[in-house]
C-alpha positions as CSV (number, residue, x, y, z in Angstrom):
1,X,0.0,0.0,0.0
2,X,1.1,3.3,-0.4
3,X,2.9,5.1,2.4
4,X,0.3,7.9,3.9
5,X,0.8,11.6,3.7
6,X,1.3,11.3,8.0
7,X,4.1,8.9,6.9
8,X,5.7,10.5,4.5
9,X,6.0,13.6,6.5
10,X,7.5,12.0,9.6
11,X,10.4,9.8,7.1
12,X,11.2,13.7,5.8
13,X,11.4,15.3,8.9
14,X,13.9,12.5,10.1
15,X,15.8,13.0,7.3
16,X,16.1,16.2,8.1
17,X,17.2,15.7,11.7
18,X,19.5,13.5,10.6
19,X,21.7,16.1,8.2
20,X,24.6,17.8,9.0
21,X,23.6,21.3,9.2
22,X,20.5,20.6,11.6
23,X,22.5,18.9,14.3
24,X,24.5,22.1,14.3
25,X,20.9,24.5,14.8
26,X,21.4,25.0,18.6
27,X,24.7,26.2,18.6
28,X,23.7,28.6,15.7
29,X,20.8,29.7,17.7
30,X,23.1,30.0,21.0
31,X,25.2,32.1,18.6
32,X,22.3,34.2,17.5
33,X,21.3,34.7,20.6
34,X,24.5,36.0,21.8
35,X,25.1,38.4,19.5
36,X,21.6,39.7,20.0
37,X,22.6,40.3,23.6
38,X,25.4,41.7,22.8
39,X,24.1,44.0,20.1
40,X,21.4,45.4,22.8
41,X,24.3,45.7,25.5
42,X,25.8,48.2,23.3
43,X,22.9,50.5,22.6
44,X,20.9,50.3,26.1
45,X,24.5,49.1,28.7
46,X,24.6,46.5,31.0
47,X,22.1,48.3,33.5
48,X,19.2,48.3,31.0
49,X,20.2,44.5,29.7
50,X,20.3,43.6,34.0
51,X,17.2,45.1,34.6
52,X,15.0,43.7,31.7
53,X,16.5,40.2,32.3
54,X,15.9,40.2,36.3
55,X,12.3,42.0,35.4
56,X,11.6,39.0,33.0
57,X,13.2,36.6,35.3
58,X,11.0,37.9,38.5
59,X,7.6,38.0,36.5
60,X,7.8,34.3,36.1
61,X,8.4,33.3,39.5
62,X,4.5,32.5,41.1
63,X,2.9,34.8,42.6
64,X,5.6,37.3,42.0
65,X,3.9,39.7,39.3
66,X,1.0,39.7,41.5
67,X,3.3,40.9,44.7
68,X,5.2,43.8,42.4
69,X,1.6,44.9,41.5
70,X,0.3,45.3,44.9
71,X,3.7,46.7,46.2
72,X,3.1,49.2,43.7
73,X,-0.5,50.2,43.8
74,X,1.0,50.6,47.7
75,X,3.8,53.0,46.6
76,X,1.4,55.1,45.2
77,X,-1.8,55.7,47.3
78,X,1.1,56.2,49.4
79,X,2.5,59.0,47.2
80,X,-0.9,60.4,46.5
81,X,-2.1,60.5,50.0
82,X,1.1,62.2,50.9
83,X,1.1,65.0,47.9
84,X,-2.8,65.7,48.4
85,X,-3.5,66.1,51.8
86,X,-7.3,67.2,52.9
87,X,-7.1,71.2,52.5
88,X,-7.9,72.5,56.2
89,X,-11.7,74.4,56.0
90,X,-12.6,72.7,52.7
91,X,-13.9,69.6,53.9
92,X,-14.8,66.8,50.7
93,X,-18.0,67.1,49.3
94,X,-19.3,63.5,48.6
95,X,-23.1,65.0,47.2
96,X,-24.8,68.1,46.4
97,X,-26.1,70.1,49.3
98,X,-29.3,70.8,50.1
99,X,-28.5,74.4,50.0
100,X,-25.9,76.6,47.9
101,X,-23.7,78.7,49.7
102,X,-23.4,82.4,50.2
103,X,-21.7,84.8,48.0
104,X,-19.4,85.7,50.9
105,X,-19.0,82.0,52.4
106,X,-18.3,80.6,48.8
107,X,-15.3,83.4,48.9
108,X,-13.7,82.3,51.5
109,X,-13.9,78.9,50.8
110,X,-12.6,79.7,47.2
111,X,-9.7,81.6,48.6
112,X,-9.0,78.8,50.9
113,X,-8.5,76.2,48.6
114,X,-6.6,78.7,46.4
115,X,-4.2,79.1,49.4
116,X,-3.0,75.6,48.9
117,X,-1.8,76.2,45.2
118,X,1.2,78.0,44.1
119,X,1.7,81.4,43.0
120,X,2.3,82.3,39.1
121,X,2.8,85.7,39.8
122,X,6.1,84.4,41.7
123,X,8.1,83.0,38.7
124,X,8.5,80.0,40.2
125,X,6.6,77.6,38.2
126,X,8.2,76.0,34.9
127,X,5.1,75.4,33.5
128,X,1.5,75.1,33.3
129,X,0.8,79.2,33.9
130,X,2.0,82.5,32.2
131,X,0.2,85.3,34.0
132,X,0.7,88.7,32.3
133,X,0.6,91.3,35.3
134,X,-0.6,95.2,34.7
135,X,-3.0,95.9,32.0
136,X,-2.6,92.8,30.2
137,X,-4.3,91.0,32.7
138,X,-7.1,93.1,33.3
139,X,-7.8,93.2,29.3
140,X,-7.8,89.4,29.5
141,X,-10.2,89.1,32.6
142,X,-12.6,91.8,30.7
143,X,-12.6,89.7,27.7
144,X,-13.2,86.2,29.6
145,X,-15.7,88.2,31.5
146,X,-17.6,89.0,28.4
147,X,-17.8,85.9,26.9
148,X,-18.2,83.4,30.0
149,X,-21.8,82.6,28.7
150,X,-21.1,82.2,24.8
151,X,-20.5,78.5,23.1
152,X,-18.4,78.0,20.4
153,X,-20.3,75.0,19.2
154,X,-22.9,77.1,17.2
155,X,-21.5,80.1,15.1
156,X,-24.5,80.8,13.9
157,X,-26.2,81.3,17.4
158,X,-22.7,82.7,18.5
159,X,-20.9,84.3,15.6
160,X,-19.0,86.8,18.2
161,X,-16.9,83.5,18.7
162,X,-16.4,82.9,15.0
163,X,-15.0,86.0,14.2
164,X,-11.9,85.1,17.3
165,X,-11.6,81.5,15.9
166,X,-11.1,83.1,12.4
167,X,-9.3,86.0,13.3
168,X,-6.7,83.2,15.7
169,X,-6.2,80.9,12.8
170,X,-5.1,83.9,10.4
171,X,-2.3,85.2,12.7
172,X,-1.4,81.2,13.1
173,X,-1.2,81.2,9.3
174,X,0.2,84.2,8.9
175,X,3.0,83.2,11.7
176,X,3.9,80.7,9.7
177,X,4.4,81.4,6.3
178,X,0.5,80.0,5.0
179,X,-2.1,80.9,1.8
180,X,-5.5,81.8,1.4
181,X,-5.7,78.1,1.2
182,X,-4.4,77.1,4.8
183,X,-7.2,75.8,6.6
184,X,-7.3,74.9,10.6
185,X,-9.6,74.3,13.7
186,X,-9.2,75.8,16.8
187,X,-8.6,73.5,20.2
188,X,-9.0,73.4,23.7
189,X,-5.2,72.7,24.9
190,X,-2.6,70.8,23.8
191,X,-3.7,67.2,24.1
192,X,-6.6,68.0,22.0
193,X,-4.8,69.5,19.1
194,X,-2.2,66.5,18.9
195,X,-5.0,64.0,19.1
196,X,-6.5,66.2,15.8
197,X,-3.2,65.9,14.3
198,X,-2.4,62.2,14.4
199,X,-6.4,61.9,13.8
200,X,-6.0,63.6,10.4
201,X,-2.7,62.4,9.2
202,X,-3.9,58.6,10.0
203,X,-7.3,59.5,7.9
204,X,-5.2,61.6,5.3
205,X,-2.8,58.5,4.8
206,X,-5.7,56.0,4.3
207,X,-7.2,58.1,1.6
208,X,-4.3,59.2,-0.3
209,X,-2.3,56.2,-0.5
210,X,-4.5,53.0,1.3
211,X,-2.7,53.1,4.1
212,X,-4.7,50.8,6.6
213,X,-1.7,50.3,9.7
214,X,-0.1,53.2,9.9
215,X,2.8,53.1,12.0
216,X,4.2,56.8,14.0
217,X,8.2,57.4,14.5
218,X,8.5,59.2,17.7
219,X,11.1,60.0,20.3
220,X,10.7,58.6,23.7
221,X,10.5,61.8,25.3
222,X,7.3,63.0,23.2
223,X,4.5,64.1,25.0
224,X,2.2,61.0,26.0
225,X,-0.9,62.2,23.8
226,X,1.2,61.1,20.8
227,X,0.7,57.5,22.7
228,X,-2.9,58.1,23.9
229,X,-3.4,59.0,19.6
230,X,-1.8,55.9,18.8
231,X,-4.3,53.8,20.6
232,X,-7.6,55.9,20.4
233,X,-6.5,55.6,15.8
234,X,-5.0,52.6,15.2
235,X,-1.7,54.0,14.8
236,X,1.0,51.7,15.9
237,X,3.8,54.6,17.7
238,X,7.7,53.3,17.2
239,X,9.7,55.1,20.3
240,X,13.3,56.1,19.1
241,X,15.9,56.0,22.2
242,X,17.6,59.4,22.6
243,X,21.6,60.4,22.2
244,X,23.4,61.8,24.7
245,X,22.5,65.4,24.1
246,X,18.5,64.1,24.4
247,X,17.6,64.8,20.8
């Protein structure tokens, strides 16, 4: 009888296993391996290559993944409860009261909790605040002042607010260099506007050239929207290590 497709198979695979070259496959693959290790010693050093073998060696011990975890999740309610202490006079609210508070009560408690943040005005905050002191400042309060009630979302109900957007995106263009044809959207801060960005490059790639996994080069020190993009689109992000110099 003919041999069966089963046995044919297993005679090839033996005769495989039984060549030269495959009796010499592990100690090509220990090679391999080496030279992989050795290849990602150069680029990362021997701390990184330590600490990803010990991390991969400790995650597959029993139980231990589960112990780093709860270690820390302890770390940092331990952090948190140490950075946000309750603000003494502004008790939690856990519902809405029965009754709103007073113009002058809700002052003083407003001042209160302001009295635990840190003061712009001082220059001593890297980031998150530019205060512009003097005139400047009042011009800015008149204008928030006047518009506190308006919603951007209808220009036709609120075309006071078209007219800024407009007026914003032409200095923008202006600024840098753009046409009558430059077209833009205003935003709400700066995760919003990367999130448009990645949005419409991913949607521009996939019409223009059928691009369906689109894949986004980025340093490792960009800001983590690029990352929060990557997985709201569908974009797969590739982190780039940085030199020396952090560029």
């Amino acid at each position: 009888y003919p041999a069966s497709p089963l046995t044919i198979l297993s005679q090839q695979l033996v005769s495989i296993a039984n060549t030269k070259w495959f009796q010499y496959t592990e100690h090509i693959l220990a090679v391999v391996g080496i030279l992989l290790s050795l290849r990602y010693l150069r680029k990362h050093g021997v701390k990184k290559l330590l600490g990803k073998f010990l991390g991969g060696l400790l995650n597959s011990l029993p139980g231990a993944a589960s112990t780093v975890n709860q270690q820390i999740e302890k770390e940092v309610n331990s952090a948190i409860n140490t950075m946000f202490k309750p603000i003494k006079g502004a008790p939690p609210i856990r519902s809405l009261p029965v009754k709103g508070l007073g113009l002058s009560e809700l002052e003083h408690i407003l001042n209160t909790i302001k009295g635990t943040d840190a003061k712009p005005e001082d220059g001593k905050i890297f980031a998150y605040s530019y205060p512009a002191m003097g005139d400047h400042e009042e011009k800015v309060s008149l204008a928030f002042k006047t518009f506190m009630h308006e919603n951007g979302v209808s220009p036709f109900v609120f075309p006071s607010l078209r007219k800024f957007e407009v007026d914003l995106l032409s200095i923008a263009s202006n600024l840098l260099g753009g046409d009558d044809k430059v077209r833009g959207t205003l935003t709400a801060g700066g995760t919003e506007s990367i999130l448009l960005a990645v949005k419409t490059y991913r949607d521009r790639a996939r019409h223009l050239f059928g691009i369906t996994q689109p894949e986004m080069v980025l340093p490792r020190s960009a800001h983590p929207a690029f990352f929060k993009a990557a997985e709201y689109f569908g974009v797969k992000p590739i982190a780039t290590e940085l030199n020396s110099n952090f560029r």
